[in-house]
Structure formats: structure tokens, C-alpha cells
C-alpha positions in Angstrom: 54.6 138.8 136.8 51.6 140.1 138.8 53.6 143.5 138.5 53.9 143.7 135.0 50.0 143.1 134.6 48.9 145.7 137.3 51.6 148.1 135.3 50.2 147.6 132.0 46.6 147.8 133.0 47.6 151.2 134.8 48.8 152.7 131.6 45.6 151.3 129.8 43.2 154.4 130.9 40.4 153.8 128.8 38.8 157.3 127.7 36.4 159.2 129.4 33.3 160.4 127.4 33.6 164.5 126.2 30.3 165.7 127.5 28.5 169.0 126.3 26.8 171.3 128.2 24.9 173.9 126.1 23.7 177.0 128.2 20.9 179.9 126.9 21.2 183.5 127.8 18.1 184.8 129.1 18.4 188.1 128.3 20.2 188.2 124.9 18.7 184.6 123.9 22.0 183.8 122.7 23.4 180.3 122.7 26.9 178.9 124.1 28.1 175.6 124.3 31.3 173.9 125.9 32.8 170.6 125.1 35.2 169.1 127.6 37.2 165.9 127.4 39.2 165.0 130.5 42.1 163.1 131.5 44.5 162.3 134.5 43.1 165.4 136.4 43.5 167.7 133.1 40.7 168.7 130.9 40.6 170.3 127.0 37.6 172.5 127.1 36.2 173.5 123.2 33.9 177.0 124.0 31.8 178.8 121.3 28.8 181.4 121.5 26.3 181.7 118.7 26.6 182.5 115.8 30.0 184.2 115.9 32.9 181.7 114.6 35.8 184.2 115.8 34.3 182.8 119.5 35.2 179.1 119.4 38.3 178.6 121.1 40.4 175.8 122.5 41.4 175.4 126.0 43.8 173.0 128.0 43.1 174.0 131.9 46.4 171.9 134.0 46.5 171.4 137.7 49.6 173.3 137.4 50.4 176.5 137.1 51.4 177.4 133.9 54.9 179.4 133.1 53.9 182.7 132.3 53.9 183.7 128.3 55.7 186.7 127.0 55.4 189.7 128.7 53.6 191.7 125.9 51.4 189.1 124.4 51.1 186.6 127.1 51.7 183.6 124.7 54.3 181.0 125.1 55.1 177.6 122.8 53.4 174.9 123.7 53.7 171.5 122.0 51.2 169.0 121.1 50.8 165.6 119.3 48.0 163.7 117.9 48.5 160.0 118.0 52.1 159.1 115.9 51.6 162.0 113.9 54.1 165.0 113.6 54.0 167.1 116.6 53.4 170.7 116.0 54.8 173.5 118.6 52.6 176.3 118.7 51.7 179.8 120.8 49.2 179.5 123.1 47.6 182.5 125.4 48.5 181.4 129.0 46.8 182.6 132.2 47.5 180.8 135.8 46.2 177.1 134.7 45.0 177.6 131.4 46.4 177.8 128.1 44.2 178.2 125.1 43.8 179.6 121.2 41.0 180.9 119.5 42.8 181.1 115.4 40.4 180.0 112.7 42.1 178.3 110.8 44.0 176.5 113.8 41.0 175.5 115.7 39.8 173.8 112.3 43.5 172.0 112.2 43.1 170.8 116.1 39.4 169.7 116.3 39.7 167.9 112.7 42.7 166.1 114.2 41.0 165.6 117.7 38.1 164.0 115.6 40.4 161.7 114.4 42.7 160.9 117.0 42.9 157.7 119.9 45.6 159.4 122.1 46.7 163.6 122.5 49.5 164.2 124.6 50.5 167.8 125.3 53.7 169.4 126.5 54.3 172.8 128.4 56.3 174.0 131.0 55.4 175.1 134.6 55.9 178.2 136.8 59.2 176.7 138.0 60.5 176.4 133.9 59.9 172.1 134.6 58.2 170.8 131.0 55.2 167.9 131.5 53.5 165.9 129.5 49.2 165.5 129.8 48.0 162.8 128.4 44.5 162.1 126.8 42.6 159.3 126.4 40.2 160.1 123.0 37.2 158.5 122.9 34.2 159.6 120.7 34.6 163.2 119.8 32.8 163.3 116.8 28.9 163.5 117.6 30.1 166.0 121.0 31.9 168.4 118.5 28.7 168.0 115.8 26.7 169.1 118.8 28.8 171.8 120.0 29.3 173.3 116.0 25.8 173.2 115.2 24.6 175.2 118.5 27.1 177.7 117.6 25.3 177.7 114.2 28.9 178.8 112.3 28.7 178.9 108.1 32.0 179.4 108.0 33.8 177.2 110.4 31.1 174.5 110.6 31.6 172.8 107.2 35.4 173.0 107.3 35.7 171.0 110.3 32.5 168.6 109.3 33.4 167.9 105.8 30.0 168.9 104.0 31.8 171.9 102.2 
């Protein structure tokens, strides 16, 4: 009985806050500002420098190494799934650890979704071709990714992912 309890409240990681850390060039005065949302030793990093939209991107850094993408573009599938919803199986650029994308239209998808979301779970394979699961414990995302948007300062992708186009 006591075994059941302990198993269920080890499964029950409540979510960590996603902090922000904004950062100032002093020389070009420009502004960048990273999001990161952690969980079970794994993070999802959201990066953008102002004002350039193209520069927001999306990164999941593992404590493994990652299984190398195809030779030419570097990319490989990696699969991820917000809460019940349908799970989507997309390329991602992978280096070492880190796997990330930096689409438009796809980074408007994922942090809509993320904003949304109680639980992300992403699958990917390592170096030795074994696929894993992180999990993610979502907490509020909403006022970090606000902050993070509005440093960047982007007209185009700010509204789409905020809802006040």
C-alpha cells in the first residue's frame, strides 16, 4: 500500500516555473531573450534576438546524445505531443545534445500549443539508434512567452502567437 502511494507521488512531478533571462548587447544595443522550461534533467529553451522574427527558435537540449540527423541537412524526425492531442513527427536540426527548429510558422504552432498545454512529452532516438521519451511538467508559460515576444519586439510573429491580430 505504502508502495503504490510513494509510486504515484513519484510520477506526480509538479512543474517547474519557465524563467526568462533577457540579456543587452553593449555594443550593438540589441536585445535577446531566452525562455527555458525544465524537466527530469531536460530543458526546452525558446531563444529570440530583437527585432528579427526569423531568430526565435525552439530548442530541446537532452542529457543524451542525440543520433546524428541526415548527413546533408543534419535533421532527423523527432516526435512530439501536447497533452492527449495528436502527436506530430517532425525534422528537427540535431547537433551533440540538442535538437531544435527555427520555421515561422512552426514555432507559432509549438509555443501556441505549449501555451496551452499541462504535460509535453517528446520522443527521439540516441547515438546508439535507442528511442526515449522526456517528459515535461507545464506550468505557466504564458506571461514567460509574453515576456520573451515582446523583448524580441516581432510584428509579425508576436500577434499570431498572442492572439491580438
Amino acid at each position: 500500500m505504502i508502495s503504490i502511494a510513494l509510486a504515484l507521488a513519484a510520477q506526480a512531478v509538479p512543474p517547474q516555473p519557465m524563467t526568462v533571462v533577457v540579456a543587452h548587447d553593449a555594443i550593438t544595443d540589441r536585445l535577446s531573450a531566452t525562455a527555458t522550461m525544465r524537466g527530469e534533467g531536460e530543458r526546452i529553451e525558446i531563444r529570440c534576438r530583437a527585432p528579427d522574427w526569423g531568430d526565435v527558435s525552439v530548442e530541446y537540449h537532452s542529457r543524451r546524445w542525440l543520433a546524428r540527423g541526415n548527413f546533408l541537412t543534419g535533421q532527423q524526425p523527432v516526435t512530439y505531443r501536447f497533452d492527449a492531442q495528436r502527436p506530430y513527427r517532425r525534422l528537427w536540426h540535431v547537433h551533440d545534445r540538442t535538437a531544435s527548429f527555427d520555421d515561422r510558422g512552426r514555432v507559432v504552432s509549438f509555443l501556441q500549443a505549449l501555451m496551452r498545454a499541462r504535460r509535453l512529452v517528446i520522443r527521439t532516438r540516441d547515438v546508439e539508434n535507442h528511442s526515449f521519451d522526456s517528459v515535461f511538467a507545464i506550468g505557466e508559460t504564458s506571461g514567460p512567452i509574453t515576456q520573451l515576444l515582446q523583448t524580441c519586439g516581432s510584428a509579425r510573429l508576436n500577434p499570431r502567437v498572442l492572439g491580438t491580430r
